[in-house]
N, C-alpha and C positions, 0 to 999 in steps of 0.2 A: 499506448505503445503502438496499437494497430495502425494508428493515426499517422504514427510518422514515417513507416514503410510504405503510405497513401502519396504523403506530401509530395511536393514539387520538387523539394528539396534531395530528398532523400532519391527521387526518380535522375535529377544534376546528376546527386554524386556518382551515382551507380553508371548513367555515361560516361561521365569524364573517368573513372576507372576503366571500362570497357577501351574507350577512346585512347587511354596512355597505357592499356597493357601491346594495343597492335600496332602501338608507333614504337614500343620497346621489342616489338617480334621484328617487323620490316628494318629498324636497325640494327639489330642483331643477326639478321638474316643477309642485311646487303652491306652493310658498312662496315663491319667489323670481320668479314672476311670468313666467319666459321663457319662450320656444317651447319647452320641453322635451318630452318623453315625454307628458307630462298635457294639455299646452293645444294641443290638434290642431285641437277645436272654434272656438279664440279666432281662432288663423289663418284658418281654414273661414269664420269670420265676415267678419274682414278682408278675403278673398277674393269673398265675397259683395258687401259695399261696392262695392269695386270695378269689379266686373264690374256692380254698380248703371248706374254713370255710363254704360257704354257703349253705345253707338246699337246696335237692335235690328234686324235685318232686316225686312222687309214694310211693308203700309200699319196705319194706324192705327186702331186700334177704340175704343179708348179713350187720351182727351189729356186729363189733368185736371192744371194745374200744381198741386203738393204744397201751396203758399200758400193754395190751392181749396178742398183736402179737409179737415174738421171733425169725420171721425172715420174709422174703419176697423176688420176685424175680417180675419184670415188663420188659416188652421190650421199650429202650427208644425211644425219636426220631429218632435215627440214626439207629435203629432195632437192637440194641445191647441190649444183656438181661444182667442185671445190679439183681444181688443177693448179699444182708443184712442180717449181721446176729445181733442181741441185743447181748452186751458185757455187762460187770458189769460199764464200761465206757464211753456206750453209741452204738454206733452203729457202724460196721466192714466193710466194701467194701470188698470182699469175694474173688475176684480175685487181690486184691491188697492190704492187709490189713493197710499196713503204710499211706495209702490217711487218712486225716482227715476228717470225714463226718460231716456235719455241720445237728445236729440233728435237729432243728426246723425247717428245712426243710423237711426230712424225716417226721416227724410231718406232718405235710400239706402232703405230698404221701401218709400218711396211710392216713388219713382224706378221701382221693379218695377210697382206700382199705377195708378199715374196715367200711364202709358206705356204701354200694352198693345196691341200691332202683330200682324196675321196676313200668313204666307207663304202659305195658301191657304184657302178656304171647303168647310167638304163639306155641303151639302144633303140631305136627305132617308137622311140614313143613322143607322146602326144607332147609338144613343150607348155602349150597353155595348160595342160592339167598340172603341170609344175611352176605353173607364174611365172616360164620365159618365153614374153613375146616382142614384137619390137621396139617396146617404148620399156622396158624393162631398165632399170639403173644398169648400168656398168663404171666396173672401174676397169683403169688401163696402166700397167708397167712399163714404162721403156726401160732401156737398156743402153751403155754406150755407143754403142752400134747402131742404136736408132730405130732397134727390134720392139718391137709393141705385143703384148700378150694384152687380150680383152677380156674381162669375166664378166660376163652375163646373169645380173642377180635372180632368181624367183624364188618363191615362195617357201617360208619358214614353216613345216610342219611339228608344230608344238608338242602336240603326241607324241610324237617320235621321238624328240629331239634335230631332226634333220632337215638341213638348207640344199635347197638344189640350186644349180647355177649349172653356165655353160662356157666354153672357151672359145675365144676367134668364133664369136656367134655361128656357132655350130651349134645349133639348136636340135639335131637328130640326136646327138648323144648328151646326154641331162648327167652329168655329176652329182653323187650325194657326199654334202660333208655334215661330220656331225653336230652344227650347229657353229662352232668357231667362227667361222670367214662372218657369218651374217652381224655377228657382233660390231663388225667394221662401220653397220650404216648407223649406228649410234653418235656417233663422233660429229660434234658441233664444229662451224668456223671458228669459234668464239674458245674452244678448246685446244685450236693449233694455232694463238695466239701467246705469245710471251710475255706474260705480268711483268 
């Protein structure tokens, strides 16, 4: 018996099982559409939605209801700055306009956007010790009017829980929020597209 867990044969089978259990994960994973193995991001997404809708700690620095805003521009996950503009048809991918933007997702982005609340104010302090300097992601709101509000991403303190960022690069005064807004830069292109 020891013989035939030696053989050649027996070494076959054991790849080609190895072999068609991971062409049954990558199927399962990309083809058929489920939570599987491959779509962690999709979730991740889903999960961002979500935690969209929910009330943010602090007061308000910025309140722009989503109905308000007529265009916008974020840096995504991949550091790629992804700019929208509101059509009569809903919403535009600005560097591709033929993409279909799946707006109720967009919805949930502005929700991070047009919501934007501070736990505390630091005045006169150093912006690099907060990861805002000039190459920092920003995203930008317009408004009908053609009004532009800029938020200035830096650095996520884990510990704490707390994102700092800055408005109209104004970088003497550092905003803390409690984490929320930063959830924004999770968000793929590939996520404000429309299955």
């Amino acid at each position: 018996m020891g013989d035939f867990f030696k053989s050649r044969g027996f070494k076959i089978a054991v790849f080609v099982i190895v072999l068609l259990l991971a062409i049954v994960l990558i199927i399962e994973g990309t083809l058929l559409d489920n939570k599987g193995f491959f779509n962690k991001h999709k979730d991740l997404a889903s999960q961002l939605d979500e935690e969209s809708t929910k009330e943010d700690d602090g007061n308000n620095i910025i309140l722009m209801p989503n109905d308000e805003i007529y265009s916008f521009s974020f840096t995504d996950a991949d550091g790629v700055n992804l700019h929208f503009e509101r059509t009569d048809d809903g919403w535009v991918y600005v560097d591709n306009p033929k993409i279909s933007i799946d707006s109720d997702r967009v919805n949930c982005v502005l929700n991070y956007l047009g919501d934007v609340k501070c736990i505390d104010v630091i005045r006169d302090a150093d912006p690099e010790k907060y990861g805002l300097v000039k190459e920092s992601p920003v995203a930008v709101i317009t408004d009908s009017s053609d009004s532009s509000i800029y938020i200035s991403f830096g650095d996520f303190n884990e510990d704490k829980g707390q994102f700092y960022y800055a408005i109209n690069y104004d970088y003497s005064t550092v905003y803390v929020n409690s984490g929320k807004l930063n959830k924004i830069m999770h968000y793929r292109i590939e996520d404000l597209i429309k299955n």
